[in-house]
Every structure is written in C-alpha cells, then in structure tokens.
DSSP file (Angstrom, degrees, kcal/mol; ACC not computed):
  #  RESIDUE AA STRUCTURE BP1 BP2  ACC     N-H-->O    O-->H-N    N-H-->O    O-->H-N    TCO  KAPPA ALPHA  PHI   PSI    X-CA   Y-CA   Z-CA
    1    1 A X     >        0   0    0      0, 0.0     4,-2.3     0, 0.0     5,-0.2   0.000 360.0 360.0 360.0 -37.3  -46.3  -25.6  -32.8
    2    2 A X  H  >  +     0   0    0      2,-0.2     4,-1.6     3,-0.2     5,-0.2   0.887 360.0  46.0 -61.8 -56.4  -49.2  -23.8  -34.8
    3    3 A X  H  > S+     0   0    0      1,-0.2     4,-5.4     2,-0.2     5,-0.4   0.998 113.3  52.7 -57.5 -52.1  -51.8  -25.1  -32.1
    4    4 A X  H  4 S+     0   0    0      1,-0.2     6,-0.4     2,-0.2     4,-0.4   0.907 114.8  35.9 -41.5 -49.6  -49.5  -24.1  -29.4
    5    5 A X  H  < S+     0   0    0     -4,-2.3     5,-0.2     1,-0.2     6,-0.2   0.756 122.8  40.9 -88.9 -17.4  -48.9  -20.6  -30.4
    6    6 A X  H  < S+     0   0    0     -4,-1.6    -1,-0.2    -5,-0.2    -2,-0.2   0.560 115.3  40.2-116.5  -9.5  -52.2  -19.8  -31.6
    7    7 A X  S  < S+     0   0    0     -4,-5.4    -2,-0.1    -5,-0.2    -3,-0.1   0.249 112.7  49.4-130.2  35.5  -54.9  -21.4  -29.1
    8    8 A X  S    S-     0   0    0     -4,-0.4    -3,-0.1    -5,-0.4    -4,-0.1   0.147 100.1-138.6-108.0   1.8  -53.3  -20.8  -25.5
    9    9 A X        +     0   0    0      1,-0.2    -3,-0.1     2,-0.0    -4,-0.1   0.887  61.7 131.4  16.6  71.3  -53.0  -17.5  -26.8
   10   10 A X    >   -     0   0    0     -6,-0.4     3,-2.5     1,-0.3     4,-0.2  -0.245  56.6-145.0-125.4  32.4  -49.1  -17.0  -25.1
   11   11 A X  T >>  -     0   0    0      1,-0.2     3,-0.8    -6,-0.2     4,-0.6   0.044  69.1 -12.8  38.4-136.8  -48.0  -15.9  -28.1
   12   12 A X  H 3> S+     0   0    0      1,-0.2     4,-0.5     2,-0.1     5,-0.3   0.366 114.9  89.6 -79.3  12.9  -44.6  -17.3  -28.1
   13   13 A X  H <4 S+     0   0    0     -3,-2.5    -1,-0.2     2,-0.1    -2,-0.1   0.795  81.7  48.3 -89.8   4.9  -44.2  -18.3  -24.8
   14   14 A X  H X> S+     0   0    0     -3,-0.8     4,-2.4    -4,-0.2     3,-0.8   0.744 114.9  57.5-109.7 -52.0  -45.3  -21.8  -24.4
   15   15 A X  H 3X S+     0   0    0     -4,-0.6     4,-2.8     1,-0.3     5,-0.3   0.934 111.7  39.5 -21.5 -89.7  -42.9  -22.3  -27.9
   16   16 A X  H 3X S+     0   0    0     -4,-0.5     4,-1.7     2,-0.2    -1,-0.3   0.654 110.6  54.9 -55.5 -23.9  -40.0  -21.1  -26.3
   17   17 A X  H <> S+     0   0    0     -3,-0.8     4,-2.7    -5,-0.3     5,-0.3   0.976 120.0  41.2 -82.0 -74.0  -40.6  -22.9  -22.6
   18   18 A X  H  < S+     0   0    0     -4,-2.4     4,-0.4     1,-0.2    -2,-0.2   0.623 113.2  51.8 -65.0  -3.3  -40.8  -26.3  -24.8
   19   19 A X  H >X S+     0   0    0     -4,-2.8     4,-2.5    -5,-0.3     3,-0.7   0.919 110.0  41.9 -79.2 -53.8  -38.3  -25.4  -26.8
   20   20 A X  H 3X S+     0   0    0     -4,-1.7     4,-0.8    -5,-0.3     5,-0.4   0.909 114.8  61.0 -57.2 -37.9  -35.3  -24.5  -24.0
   21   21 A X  H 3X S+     0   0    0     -4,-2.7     4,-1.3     1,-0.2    -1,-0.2   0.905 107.0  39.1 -72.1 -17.6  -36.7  -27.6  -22.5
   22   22 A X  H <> S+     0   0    0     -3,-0.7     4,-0.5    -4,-0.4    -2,-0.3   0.918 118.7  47.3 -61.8 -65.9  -35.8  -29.5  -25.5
   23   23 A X  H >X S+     0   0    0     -4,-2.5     3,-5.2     2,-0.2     4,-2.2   0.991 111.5  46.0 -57.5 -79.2  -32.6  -27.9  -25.9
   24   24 A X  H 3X S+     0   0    0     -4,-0.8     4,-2.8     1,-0.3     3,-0.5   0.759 112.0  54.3 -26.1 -74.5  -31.1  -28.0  -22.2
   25   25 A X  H 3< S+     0   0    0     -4,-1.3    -1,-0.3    -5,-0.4     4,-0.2   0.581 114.9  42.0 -44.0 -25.3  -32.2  -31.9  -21.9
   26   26 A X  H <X S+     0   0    0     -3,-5.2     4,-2.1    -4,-0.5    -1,-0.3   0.855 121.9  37.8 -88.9 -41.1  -30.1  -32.4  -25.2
   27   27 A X  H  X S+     0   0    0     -4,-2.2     4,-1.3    -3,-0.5     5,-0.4   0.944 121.6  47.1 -73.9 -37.3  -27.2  -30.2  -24.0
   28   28 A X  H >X>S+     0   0    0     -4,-2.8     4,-3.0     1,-0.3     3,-0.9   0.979 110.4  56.8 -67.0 -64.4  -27.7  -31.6  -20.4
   29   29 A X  H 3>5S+     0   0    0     -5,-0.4     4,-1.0     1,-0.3    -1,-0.3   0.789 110.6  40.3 -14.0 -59.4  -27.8  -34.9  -22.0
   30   30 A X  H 3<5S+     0   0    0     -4,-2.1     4,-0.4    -3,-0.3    -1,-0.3   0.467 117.9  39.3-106.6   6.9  -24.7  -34.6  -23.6
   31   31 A X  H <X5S+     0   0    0     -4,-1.3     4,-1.9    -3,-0.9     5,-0.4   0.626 113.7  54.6 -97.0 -39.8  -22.3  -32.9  -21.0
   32   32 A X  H >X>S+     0   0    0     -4,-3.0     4,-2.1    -5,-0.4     5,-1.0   0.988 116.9  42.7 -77.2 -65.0  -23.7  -34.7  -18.1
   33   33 A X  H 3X<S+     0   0    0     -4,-1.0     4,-0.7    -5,-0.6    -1,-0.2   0.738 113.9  47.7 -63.7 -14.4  -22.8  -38.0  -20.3
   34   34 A X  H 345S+     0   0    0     -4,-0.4    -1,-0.3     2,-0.2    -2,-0.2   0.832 116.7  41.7 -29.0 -68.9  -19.7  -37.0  -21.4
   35   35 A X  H <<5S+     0   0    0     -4,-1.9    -2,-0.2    -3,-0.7    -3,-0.1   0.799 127.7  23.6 -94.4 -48.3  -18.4  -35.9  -18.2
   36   36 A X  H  <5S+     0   0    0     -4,-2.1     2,-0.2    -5,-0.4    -3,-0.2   0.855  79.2 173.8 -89.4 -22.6  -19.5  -38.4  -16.0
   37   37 A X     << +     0   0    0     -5,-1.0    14,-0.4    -4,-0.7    15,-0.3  -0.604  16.0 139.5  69.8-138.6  -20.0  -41.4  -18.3
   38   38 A X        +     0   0    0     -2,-0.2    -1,-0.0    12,-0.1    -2,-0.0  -0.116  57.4   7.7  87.4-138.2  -21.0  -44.9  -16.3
   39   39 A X  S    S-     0   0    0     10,-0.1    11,-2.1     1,-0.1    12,-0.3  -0.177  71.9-111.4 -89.5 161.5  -23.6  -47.4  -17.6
   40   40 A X  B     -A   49   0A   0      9,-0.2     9,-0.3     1,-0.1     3,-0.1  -0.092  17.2-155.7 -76.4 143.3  -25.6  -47.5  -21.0
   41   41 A X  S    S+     0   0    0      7,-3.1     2,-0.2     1,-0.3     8,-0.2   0.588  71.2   7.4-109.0   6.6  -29.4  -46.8  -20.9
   42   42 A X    >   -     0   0    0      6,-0.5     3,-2.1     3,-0.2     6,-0.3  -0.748  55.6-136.6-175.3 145.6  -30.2  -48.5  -23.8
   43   43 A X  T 3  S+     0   0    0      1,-0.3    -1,-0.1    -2,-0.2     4,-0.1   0.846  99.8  58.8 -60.4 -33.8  -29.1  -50.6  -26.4
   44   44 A X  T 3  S+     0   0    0      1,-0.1     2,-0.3    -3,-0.1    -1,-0.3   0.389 113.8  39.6 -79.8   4.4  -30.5  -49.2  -29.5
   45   45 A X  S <  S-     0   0    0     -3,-2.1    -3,-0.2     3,-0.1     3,-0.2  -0.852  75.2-173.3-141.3 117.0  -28.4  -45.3  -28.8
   46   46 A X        +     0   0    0     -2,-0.3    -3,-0.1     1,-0.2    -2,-0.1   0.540  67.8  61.1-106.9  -7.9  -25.8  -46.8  -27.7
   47   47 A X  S    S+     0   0    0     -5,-0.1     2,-1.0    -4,-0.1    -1,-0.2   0.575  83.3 101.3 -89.3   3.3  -23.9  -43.3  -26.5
   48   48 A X        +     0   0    0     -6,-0.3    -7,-3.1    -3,-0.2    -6,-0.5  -0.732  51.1 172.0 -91.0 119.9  -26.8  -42.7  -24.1
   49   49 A X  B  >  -A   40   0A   0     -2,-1.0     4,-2.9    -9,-0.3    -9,-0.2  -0.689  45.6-104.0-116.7 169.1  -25.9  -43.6  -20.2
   50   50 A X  H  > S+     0   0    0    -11,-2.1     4,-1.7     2,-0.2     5,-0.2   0.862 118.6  60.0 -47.8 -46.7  -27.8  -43.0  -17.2
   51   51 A X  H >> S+     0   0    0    -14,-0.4     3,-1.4   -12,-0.3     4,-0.5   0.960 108.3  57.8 -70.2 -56.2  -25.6  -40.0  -15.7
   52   52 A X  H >> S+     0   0    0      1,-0.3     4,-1.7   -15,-0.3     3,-1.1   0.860 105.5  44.1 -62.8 -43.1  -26.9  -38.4  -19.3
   53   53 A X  H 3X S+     0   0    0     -4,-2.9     4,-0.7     1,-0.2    -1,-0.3   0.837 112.3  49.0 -77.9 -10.0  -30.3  -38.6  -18.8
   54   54 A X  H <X S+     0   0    0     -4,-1.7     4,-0.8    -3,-1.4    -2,-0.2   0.330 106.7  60.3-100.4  29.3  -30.3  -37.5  -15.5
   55   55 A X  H <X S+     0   0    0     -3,-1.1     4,-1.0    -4,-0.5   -26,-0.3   0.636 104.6  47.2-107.7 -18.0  -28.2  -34.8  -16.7
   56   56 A X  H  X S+     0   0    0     -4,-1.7     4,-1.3   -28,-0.5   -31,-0.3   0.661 105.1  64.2 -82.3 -20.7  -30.9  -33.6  -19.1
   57   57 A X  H  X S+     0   0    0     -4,-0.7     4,-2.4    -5,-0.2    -2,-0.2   0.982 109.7  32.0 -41.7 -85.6  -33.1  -33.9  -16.5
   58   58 A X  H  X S+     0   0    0     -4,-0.8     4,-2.0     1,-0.2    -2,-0.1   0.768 111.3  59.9 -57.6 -32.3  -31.5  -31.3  -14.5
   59   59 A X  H  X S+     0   0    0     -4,-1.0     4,-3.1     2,-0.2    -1,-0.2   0.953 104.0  53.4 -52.0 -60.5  -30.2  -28.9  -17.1
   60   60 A X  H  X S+     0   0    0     -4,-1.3     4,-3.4     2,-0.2     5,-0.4   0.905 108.5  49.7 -62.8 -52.1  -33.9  -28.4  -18.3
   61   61 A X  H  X S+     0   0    0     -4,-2.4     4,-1.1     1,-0.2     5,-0.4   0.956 119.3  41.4 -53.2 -66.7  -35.3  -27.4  -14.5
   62   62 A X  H  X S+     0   0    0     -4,-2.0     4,-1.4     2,-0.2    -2,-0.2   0.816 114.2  44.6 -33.9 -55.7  -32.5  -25.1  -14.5
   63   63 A X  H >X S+     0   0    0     -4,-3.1     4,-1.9     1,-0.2     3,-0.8   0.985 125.4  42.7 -67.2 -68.1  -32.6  -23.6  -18.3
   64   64 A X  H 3< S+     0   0    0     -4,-3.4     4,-0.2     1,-0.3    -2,-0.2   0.689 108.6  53.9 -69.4   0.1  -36.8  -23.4  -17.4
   65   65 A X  H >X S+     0   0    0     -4,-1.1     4,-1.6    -5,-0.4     3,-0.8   0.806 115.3  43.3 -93.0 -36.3  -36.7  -22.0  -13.7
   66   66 A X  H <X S+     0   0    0     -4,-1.4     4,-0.6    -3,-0.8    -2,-0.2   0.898 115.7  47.7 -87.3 -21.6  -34.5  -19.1  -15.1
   67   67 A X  H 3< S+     0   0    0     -4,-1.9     4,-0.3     1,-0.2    -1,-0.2   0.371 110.2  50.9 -59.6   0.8  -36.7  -18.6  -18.2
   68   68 A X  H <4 S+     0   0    0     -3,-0.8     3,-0.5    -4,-0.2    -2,-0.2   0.724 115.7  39.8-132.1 -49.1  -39.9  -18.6  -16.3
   69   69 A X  H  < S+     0   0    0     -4,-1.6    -2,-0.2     1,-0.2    -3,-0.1   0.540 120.2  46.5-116.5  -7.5  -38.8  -15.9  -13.8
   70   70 A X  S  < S+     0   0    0     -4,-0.6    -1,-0.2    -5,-0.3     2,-0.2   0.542  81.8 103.8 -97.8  13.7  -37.0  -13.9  -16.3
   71   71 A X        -     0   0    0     -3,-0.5     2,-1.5    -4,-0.3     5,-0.0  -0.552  69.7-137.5-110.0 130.5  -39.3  -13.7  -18.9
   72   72 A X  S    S+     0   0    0     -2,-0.2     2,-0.7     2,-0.0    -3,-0.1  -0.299  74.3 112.2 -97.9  63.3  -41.2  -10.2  -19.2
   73   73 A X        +     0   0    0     -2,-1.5    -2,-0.2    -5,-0.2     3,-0.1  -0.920  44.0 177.3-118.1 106.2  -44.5  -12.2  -19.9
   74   74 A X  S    S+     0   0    0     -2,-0.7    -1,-0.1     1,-0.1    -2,-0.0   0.168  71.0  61.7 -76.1   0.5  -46.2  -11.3  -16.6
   75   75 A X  S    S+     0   0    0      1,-0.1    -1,-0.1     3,-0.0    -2,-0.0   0.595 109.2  58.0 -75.2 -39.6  -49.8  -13.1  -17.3
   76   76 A X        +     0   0    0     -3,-0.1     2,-1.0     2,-0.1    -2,-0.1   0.070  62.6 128.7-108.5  24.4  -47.4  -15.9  -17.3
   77   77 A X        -     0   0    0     -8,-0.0     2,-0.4    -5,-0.0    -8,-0.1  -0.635  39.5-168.3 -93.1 113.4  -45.6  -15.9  -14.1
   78   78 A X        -     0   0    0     -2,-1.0     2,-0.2   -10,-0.1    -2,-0.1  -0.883  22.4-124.2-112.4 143.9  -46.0  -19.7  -13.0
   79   79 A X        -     0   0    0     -2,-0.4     2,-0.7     1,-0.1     5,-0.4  -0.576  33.3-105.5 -81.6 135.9  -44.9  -20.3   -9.2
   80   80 A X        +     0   0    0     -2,-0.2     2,-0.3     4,-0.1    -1,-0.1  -0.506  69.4 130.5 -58.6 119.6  -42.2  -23.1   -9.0
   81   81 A X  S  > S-     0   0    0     -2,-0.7     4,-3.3     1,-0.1     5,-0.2  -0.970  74.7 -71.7-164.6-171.9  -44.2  -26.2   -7.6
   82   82 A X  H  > S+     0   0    0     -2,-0.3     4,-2.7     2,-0.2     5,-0.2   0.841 126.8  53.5 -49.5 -43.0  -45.0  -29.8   -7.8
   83   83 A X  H >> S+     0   0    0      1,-0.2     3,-1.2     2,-0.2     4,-1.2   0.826 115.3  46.1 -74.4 -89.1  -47.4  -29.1  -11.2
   84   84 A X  H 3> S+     0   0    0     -5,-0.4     4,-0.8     1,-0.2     5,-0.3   0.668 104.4  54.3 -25.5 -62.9  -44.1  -27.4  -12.6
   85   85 A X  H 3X S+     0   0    0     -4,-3.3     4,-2.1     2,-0.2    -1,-0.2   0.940 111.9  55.6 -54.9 -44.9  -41.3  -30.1  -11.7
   86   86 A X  H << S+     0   0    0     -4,-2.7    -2,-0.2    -3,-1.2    -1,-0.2   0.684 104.6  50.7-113.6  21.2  -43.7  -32.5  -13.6
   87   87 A X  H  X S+     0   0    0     -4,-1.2     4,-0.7    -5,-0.2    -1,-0.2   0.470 104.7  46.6 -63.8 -11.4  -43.8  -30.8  -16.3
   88   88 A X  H  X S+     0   0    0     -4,-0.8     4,-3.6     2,-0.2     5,-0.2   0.567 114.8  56.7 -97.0 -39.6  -40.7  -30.2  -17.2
   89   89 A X  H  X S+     0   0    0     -4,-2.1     4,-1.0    -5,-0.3    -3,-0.1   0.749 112.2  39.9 -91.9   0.3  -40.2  -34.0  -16.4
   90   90 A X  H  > S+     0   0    0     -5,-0.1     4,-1.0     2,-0.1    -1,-0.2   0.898 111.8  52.3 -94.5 -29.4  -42.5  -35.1  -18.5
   91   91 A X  H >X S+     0   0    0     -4,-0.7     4,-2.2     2,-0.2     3,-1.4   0.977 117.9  45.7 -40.2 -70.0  -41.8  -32.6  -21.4
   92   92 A X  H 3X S+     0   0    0     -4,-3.6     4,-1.5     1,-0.3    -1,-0.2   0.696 109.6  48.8 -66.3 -28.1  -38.2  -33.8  -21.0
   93   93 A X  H 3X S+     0   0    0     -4,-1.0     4,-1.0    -5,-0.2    -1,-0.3   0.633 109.7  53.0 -42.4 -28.6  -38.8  -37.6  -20.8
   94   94 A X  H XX S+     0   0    0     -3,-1.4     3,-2.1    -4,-1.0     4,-0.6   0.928 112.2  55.1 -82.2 -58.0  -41.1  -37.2  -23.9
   95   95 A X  H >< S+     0   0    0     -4,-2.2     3,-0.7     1,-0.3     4,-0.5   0.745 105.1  46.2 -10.5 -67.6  -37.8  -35.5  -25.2
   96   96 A X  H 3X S+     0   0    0     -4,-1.5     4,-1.1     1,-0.2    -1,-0.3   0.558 112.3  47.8 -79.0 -20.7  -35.5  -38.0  -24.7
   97   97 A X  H << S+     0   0    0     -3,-2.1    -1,-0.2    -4,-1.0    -2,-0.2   0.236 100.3  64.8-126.4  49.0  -37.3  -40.6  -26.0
   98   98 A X  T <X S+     0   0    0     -3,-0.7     4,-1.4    -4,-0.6    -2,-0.2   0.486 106.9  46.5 -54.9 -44.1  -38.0  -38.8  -28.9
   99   99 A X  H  > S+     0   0    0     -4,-0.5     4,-1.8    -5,-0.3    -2,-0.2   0.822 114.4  44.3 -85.3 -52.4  -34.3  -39.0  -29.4
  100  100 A X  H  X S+     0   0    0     -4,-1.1     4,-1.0     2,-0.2    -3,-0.1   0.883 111.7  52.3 -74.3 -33.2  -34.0  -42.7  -28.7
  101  101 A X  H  > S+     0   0    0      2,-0.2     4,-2.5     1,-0.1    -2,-0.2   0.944 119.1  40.5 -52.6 -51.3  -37.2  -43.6  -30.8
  102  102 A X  H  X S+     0   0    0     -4,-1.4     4,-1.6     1,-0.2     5,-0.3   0.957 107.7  61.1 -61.6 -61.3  -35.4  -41.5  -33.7
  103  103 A X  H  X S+     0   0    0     -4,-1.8     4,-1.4     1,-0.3    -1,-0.2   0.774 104.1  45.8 -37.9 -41.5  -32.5  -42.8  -32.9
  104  104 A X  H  X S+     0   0    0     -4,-1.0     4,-2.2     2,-0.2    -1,-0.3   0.708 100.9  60.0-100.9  -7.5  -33.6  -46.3  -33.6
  105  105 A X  H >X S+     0   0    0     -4,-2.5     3,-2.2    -3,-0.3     4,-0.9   0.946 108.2  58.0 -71.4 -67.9  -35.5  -45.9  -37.2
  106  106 A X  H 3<>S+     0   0    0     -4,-1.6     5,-4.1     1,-0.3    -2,-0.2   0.711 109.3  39.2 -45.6 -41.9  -31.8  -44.6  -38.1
  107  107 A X  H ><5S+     0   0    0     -4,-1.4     3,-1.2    -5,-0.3    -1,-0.3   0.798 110.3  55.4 -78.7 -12.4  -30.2  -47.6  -37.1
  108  108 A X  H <<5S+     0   0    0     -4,-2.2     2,-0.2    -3,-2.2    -2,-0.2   0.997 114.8  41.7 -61.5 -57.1  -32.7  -49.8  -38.4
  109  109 A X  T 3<5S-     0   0    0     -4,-0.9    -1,-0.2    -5,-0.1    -2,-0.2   0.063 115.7-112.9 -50.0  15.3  -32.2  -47.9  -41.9
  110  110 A X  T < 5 +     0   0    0     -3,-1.2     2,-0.7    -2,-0.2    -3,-0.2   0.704  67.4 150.1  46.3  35.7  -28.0  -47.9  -41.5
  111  111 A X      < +     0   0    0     -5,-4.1    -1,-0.2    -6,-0.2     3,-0.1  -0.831  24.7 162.9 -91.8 104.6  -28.1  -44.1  -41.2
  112  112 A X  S    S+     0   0    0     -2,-0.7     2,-0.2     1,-0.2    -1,-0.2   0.955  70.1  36.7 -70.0 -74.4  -25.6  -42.3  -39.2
  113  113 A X        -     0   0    0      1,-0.1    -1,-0.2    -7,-0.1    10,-0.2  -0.690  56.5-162.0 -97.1 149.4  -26.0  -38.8  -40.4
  114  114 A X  S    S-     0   0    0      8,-4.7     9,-0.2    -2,-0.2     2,-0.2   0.654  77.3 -38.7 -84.8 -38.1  -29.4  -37.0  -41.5
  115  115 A X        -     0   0    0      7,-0.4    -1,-0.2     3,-0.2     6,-0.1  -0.883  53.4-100.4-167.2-156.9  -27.6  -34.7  -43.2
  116  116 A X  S    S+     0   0    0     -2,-0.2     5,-0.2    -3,-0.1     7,-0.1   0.775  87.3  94.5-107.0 -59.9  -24.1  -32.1  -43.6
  117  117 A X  S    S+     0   0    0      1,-0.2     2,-0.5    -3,-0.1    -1,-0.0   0.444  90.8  33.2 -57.4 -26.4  -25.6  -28.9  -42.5
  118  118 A X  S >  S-     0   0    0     -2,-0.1     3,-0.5     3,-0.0     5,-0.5  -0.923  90.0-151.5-126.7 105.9  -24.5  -29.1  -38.6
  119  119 A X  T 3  S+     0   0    0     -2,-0.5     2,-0.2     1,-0.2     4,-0.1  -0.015  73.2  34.5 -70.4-177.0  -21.3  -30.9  -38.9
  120  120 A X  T 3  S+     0   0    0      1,-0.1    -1,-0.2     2,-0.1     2,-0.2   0.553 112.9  73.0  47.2  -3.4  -19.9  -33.2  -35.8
  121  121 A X  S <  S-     0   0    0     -3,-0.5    -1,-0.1    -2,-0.2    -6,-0.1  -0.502 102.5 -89.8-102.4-163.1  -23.7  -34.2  -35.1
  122  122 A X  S    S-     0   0    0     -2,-0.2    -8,-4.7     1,-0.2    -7,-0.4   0.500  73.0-111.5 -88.2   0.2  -26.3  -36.4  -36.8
  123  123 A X    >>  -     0   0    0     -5,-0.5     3,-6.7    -9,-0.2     4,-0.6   0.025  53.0 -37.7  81.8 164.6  -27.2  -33.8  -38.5
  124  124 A X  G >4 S+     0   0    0      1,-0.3     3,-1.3     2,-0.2     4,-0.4   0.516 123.4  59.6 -97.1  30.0  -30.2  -32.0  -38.2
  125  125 A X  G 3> S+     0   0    0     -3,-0.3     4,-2.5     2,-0.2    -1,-0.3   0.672 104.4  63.4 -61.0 -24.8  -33.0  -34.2  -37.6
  126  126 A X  G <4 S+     0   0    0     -3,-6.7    -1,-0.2     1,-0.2    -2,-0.2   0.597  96.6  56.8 -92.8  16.7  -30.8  -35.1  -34.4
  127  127 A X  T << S+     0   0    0     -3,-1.3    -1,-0.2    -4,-0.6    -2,-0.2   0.477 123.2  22.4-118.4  -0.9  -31.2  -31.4  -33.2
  128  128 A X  T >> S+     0   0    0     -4,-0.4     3,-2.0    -3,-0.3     4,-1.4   0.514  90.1 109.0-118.4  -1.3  -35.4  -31.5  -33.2
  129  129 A X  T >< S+     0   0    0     -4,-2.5     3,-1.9     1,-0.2     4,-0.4   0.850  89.8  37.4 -17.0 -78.6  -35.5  -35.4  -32.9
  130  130 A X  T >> S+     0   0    0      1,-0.3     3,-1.1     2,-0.2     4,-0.7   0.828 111.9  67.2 -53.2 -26.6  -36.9  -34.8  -29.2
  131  131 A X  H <> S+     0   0    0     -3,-2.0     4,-1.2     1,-0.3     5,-0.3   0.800  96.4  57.8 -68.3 -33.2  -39.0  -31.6  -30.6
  132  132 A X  H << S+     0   0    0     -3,-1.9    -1,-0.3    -4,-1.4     4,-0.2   0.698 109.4  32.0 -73.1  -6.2  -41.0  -33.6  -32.4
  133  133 A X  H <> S+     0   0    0     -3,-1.1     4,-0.5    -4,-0.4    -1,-0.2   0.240 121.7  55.4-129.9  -8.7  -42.5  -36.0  -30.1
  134  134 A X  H  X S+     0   0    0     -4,-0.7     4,-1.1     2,-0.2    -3,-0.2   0.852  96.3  62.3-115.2 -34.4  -42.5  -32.9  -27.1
  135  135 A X  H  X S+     0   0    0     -4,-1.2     4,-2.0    -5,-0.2    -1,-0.1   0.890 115.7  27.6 -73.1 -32.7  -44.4  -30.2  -28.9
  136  136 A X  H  > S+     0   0    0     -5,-0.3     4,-2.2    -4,-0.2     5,-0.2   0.909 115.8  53.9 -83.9 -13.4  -47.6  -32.2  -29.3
  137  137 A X  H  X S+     0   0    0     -4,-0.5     4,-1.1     2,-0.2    -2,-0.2   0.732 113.5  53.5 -90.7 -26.3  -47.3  -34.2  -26.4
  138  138 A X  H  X S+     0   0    0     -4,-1.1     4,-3.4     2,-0.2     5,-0.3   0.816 104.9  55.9   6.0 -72.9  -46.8  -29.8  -24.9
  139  139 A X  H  X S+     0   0    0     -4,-2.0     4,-1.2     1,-0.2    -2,-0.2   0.837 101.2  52.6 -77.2 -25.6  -49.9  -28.9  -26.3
  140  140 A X  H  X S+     0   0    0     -4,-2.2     4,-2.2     3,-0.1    -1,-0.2   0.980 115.3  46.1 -77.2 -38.2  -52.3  -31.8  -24.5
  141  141 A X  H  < S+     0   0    0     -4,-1.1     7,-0.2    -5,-0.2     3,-0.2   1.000 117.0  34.7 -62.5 -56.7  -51.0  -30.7  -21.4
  142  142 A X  H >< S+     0   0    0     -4,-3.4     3,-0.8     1,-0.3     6,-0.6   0.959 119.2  58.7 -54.8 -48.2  -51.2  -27.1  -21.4
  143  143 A X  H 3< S+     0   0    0     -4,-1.2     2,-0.5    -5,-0.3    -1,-0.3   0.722  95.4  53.1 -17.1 -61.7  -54.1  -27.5  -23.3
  144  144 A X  T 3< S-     0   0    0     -4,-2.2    -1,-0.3    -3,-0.2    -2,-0.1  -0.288 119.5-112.7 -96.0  57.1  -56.2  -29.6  -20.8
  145  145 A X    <   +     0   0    0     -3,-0.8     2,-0.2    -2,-0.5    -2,-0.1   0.626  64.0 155.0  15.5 123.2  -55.2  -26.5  -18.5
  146  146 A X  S    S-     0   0    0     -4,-0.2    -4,-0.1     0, 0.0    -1,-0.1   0.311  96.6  -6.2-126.1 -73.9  -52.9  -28.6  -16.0
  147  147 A X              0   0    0      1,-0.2    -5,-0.1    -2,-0.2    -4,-0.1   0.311 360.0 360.0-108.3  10.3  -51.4  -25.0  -15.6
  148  148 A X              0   0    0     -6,-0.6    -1,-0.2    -7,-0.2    -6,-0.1   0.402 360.0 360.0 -82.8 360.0  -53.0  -22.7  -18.0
C-alpha cells in the first residue's frame, strides 16, 4: 500500500480503487452466493460456489464504474474499456484467491476464527485475506503503466 500511494503519485486513489474492488468482490461474493447458491468451486472453502464468484465479479465492475466516474480526482478520469474490465478482473480474481489461499492455511491449522473483533465472520484476517494478495499484485500493474 506504501508503494501504491507514494510512487504513482494518486495520492489515495489507486488505495481506494483496490480497496472497493476488494470489498465489492467479498460482499458480491457473499450475497450472489447466498442468494443463488448452486455448485461448490472448491473443495478447500467449502461455502464458496460458482454463482459467488461470479457475483464478486460483477459487484466489483459496478462498486469501480461508479467510483471512477464519481470521484473528484480529475487527472484520473479513466474511460470504461477493455484495459479497465481487465483490471478489475484481474484485481478481483487475485482477490478471491487470496481468500481461498487463506482460506486453506486455516484449515490446514484447524482454525475457524482469526479472531472476536468482527463477530459472525472469520474474523478479521477474513476481511483483508483478498487485500493482501491484490494490493501488490495492484501495484505491478499500475506500475508497469497498463493505465497510468
């Protein structure tokens, strides 16, 4: 996050675009599976299904098309296109198996919860799980100007 905010000189704006994409993909993630259910996408998280990942999918294009064109950073005003849609799906694919990666050191180590502090979740290693693996994986792209 330190590299991000301090050598693309966007202040906080490259932060916050991989952060809402992180968030949405999780929230998308879990409402889209929730709601729709059907079949598992992997054995080792065993509450993740298909319909959820393409439900983080879609949440994150949504949460980043309306950050991106409401955002009063005006240097920053990126046109929706092809270079945009896969970024966002690769950010959120690095996300998600951020999540599943995490997801499986816990069960190899019989951990359910990370901690108390956000009760009804995993606590909160399972609310930056995907933030870890998306913010460097963030900074080589923007970095080797795809769209800077």
């Amino acid at each position: 996050m330190f590299e991000l905010r301090n050598n693309l000189s966007g202040e906080y704006f490259y932060i916050l675009l991989v952060t809402i994409i992180c968030v949405a993909t999780d929230i998308g993630g879990y409402l889209f599976g929730k709601t729709f259910k059907g079949p598992k996408l992997t054995k080792i998280s065993p509450n993740k299904t298909y319909s959820g990942m393409f439900g983080g999918f879609f949440l994150s294009f949504i949460s980043t098309h309306v950050y991106i064109n409401n955002i009063n950073f005006a240097q920053f005003k990126i046109e929706t296109s092809i270079e945009f849609f896969l970024i966002v799906l690769l950010i959120s694919a690095i996300s998600q198996l951020g999540d599943i990666i995490i997801s499986y050191f816990k069960r190899l180590s019989k951990i359910k919860n990370t901690g108390k502090i956000i009760p009804g979740h995993g606590g909160l290693l399972d609310r930056i799980d995907g933030m870890i693996f998306a913010f460097p994986f963030s900074y080589l792209i923007f970095y080797s100007e795809l769209i800077v």
